[in-house]
N, CA, C and O atoms as a GROMACS GRO file, in nm:
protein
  284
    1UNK      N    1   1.442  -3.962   0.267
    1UNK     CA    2   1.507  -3.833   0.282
    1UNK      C    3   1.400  -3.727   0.305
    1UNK      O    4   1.302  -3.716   0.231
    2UNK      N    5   1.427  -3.635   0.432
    2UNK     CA    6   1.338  -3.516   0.432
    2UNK      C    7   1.350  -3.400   0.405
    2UNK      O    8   1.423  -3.348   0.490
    3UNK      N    9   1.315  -3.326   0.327
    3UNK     CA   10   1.343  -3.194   0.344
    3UNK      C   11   1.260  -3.048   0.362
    3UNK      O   12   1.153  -3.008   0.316
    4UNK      N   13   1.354  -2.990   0.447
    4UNK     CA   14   1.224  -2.932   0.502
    4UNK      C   15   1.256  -2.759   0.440
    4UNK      O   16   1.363  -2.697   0.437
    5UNK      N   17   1.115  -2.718   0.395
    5UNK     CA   18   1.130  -2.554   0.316
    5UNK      C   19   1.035  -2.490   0.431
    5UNK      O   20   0.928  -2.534   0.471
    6UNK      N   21   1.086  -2.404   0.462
    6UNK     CA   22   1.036  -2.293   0.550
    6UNK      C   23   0.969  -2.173   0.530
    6UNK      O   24   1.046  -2.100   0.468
    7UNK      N   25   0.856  -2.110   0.555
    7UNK     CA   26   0.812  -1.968   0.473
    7UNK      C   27   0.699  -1.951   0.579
    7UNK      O   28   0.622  -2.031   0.632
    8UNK      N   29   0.727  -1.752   0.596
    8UNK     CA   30   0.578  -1.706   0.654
    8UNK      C   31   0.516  -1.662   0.554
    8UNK      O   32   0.553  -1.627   0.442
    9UNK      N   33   0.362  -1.668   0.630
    9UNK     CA   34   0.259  -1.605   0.549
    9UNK      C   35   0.169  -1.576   0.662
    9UNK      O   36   0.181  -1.610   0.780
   10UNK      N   37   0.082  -1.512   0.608
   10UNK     CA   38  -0.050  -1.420   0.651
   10UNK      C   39  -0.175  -1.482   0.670
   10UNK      O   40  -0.243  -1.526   0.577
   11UNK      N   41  -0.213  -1.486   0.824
   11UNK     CA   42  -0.368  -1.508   0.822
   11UNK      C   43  -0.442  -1.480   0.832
   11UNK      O   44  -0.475  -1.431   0.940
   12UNK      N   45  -0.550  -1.491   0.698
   12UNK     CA   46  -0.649  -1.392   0.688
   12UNK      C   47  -0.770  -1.409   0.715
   12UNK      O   48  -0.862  -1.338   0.673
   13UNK      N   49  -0.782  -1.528   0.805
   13UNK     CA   50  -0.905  -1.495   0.836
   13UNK      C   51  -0.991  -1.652   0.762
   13UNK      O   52  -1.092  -1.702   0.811
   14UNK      N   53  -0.927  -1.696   0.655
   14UNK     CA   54  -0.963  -1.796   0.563
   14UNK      C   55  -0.934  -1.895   0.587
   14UNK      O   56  -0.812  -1.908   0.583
   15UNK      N   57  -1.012  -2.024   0.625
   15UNK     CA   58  -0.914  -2.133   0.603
   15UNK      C   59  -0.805  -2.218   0.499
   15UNK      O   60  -0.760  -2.331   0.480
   16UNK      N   61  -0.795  -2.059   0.439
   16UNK     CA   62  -0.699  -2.144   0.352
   16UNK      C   63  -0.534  -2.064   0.345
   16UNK      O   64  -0.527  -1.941   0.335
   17UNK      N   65  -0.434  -2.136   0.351
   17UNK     CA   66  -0.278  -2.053   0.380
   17UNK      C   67  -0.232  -2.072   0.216
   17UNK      O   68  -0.231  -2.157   0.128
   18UNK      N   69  -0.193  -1.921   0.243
   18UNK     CA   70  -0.127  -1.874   0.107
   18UNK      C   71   0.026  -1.946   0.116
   18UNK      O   72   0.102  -1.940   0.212
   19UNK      N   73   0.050  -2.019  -0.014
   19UNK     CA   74   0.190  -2.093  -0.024
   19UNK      C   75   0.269  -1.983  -0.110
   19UNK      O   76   0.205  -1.968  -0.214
   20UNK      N   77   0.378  -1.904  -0.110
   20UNK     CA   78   0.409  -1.800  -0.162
   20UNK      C   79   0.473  -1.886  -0.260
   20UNK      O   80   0.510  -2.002  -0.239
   21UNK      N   81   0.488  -1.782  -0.432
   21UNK     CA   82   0.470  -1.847  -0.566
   21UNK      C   83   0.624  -1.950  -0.594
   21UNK      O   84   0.628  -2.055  -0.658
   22UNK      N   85   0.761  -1.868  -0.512
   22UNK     CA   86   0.880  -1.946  -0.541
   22UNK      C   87   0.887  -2.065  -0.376
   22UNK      O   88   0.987  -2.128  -0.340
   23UNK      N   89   0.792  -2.063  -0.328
   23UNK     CA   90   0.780  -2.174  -0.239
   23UNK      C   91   0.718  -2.317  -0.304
   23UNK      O   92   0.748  -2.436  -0.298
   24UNK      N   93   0.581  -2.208  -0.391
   24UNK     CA   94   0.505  -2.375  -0.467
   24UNK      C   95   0.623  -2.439  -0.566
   24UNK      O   96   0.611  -2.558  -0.599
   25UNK      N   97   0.709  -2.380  -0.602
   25UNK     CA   98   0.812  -2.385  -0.714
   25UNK      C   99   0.910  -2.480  -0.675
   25UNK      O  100   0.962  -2.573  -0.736
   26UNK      N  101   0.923  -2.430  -0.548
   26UNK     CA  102   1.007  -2.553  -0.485
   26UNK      C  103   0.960  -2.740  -0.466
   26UNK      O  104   1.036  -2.833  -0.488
   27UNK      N  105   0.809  -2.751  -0.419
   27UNK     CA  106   0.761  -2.807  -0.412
   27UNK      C  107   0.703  -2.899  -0.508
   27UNK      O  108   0.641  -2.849  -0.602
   28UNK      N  109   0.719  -3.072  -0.497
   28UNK     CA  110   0.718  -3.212  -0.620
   28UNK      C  111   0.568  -3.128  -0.668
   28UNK      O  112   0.514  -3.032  -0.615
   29UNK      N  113   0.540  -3.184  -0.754
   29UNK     CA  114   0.404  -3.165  -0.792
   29UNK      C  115   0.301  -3.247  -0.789
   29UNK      O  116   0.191  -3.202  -0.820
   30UNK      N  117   0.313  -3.366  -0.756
   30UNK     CA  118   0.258  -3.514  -0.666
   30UNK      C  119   0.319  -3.508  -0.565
   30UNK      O  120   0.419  -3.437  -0.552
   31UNK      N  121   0.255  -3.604  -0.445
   31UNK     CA  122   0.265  -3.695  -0.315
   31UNK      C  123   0.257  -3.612  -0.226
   31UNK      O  124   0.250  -3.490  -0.239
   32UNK      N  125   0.258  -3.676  -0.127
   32UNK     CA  126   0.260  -3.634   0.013
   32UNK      C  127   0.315  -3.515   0.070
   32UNK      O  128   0.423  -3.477   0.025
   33UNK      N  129   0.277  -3.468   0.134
   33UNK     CA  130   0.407  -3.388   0.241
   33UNK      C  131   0.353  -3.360   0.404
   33UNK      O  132   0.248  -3.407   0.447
   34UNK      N  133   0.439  -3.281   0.479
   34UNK     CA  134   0.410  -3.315   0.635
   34UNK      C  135   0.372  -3.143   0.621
   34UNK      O  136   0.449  -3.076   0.553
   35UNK      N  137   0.278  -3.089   0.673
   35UNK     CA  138   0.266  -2.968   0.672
   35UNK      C  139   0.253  -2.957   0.860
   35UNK      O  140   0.175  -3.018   0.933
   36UNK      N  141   0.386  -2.836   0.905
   36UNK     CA  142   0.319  -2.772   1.036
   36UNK      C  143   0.301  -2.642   1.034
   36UNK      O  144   0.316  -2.561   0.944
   37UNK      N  145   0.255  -2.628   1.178
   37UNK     CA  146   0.207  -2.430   1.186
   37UNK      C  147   0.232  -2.420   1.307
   37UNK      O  148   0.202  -2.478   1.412
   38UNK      N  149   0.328  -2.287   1.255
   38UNK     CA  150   0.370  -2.263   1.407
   38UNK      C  151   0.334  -2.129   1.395
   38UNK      O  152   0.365  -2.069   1.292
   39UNK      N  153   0.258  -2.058   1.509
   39UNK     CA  154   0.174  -1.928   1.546
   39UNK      C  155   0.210  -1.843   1.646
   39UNK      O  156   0.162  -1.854   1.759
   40UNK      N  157   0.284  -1.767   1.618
   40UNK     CA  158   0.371  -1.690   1.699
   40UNK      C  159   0.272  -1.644   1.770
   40UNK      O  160   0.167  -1.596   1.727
   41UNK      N  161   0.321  -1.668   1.930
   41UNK     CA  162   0.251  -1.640   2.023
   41UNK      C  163   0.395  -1.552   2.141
   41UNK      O  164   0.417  -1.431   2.156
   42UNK      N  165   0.446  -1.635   2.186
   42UNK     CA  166   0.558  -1.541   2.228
   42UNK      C  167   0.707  -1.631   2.156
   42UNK      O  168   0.737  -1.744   2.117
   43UNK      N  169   0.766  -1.500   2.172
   43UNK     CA  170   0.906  -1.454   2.070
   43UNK      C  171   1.007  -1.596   2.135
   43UNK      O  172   1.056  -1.671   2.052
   44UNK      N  173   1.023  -1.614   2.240
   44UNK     CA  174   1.125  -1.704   2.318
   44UNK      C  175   1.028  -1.820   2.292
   44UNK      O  176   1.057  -1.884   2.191
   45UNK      N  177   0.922  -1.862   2.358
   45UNK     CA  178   0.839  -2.006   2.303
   45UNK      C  179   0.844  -2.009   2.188
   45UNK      O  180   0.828  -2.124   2.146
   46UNK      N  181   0.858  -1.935   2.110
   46UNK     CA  182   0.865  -1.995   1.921
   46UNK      C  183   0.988  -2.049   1.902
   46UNK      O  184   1.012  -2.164   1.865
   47UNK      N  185   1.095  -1.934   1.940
   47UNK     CA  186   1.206  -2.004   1.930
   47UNK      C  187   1.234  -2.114   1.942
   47UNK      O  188   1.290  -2.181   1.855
   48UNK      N  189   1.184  -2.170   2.105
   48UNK     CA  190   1.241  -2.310   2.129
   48UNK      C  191   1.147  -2.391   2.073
   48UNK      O  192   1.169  -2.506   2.112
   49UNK      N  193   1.057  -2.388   2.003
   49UNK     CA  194   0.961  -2.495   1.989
   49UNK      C  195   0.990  -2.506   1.778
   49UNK      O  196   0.951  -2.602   1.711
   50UNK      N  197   1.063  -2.381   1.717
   50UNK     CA  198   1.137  -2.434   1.616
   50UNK      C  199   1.288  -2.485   1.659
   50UNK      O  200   1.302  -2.600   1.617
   51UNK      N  201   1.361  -2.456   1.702
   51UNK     CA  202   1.482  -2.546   1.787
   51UNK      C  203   1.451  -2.688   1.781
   51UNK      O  204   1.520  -2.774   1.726
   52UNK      N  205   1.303  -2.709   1.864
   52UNK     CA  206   1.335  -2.864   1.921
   52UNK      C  207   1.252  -2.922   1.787
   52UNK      O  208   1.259  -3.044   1.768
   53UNK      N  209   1.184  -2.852   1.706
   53UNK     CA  210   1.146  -2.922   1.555
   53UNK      C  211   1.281  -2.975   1.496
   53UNK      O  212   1.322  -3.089   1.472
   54UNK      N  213   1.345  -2.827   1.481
   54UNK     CA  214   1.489  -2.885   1.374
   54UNK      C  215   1.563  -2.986   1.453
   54UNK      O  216   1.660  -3.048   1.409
   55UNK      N  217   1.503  -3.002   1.596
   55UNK     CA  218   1.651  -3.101   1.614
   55UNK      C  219   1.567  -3.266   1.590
   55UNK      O  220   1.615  -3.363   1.531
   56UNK      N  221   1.427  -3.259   1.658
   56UNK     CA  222   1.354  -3.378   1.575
   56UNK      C  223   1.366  -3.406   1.464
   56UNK      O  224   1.331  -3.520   1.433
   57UNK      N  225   1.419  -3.318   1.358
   57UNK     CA  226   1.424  -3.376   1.220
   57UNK      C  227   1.567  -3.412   1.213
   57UNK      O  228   1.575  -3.497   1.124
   58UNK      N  229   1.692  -3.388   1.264
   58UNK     CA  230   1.768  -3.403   1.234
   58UNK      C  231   1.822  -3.536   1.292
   58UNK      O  232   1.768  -3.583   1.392
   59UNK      N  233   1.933  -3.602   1.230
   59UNK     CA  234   1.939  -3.762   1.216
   59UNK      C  235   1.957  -3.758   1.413
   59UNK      O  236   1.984  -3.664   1.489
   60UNK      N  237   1.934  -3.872   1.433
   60UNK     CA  238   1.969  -3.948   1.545
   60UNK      C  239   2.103  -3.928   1.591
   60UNK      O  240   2.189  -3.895   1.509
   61UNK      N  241   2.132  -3.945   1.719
   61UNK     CA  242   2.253  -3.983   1.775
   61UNK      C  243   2.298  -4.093   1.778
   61UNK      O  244   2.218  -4.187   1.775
   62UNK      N  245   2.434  -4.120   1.784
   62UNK     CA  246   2.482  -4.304   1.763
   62UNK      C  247   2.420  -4.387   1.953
   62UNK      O  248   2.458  -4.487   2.014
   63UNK      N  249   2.345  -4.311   1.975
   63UNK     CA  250   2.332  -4.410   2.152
   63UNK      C  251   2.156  -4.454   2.064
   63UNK      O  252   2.082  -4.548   2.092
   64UNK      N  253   2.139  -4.370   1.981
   64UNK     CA  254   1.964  -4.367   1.978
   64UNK      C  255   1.975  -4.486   1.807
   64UNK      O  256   1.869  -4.542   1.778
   65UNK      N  257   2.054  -4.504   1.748
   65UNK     CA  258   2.063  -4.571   1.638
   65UNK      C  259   2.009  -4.731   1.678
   65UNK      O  260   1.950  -4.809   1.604
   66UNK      N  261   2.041  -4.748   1.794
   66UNK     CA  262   1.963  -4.898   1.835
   66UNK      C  263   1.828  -4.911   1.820
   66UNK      O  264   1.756  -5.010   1.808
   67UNK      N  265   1.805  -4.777   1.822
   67UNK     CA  266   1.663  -4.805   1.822
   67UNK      C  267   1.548  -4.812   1.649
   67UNK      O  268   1.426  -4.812   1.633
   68UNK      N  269   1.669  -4.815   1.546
   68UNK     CA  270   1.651  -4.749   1.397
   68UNK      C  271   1.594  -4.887   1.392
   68UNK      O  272   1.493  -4.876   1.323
   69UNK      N  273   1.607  -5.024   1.434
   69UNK     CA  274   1.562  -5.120   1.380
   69UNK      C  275   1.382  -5.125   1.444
   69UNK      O  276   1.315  -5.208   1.383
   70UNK      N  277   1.337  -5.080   1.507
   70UNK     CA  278   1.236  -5.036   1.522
   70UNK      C  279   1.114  -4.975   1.496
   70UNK      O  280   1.012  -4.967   1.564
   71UNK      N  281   1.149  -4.924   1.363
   71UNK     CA  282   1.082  -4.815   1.308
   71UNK      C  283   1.037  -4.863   1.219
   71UNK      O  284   0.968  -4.798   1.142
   0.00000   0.00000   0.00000
């Protein structure tokens, strides 16, 4: 099961990204997780490039389920 928490923050310059305090709250306190970054560059390319994230995460279609034994 995936789930995905969403949040902006500020870059300052640091390599390091501030996780805001009821975001870490949300988050297991062991294992893994998938971290991306998306960097607003223009307003319409962000859009579609969170669009086609949420639709990558979201389950399969029944034509694409043939392919679940695969994975």
């Amino acid at each position: 099961m995936t789930k995905t928490i969403e949040f902006e923050t500020e870059l300052t310059g640091s390599q390091t990204l501030r996780i805001p305090p009821e975001v870490a709250a949300a988050l297991p306190p062991m294992g893994k997780v998938t971290i991306v970054v998306f960097v607003d560059m223009d307003p319409e390319d962000t859009a579609w490039r969170k669009a086609a994230y949420e639709q990558f995460l979201s389950d399969d279609s029944e034509e694409d389920a043939v392919y679940d034994k695969y994975r």
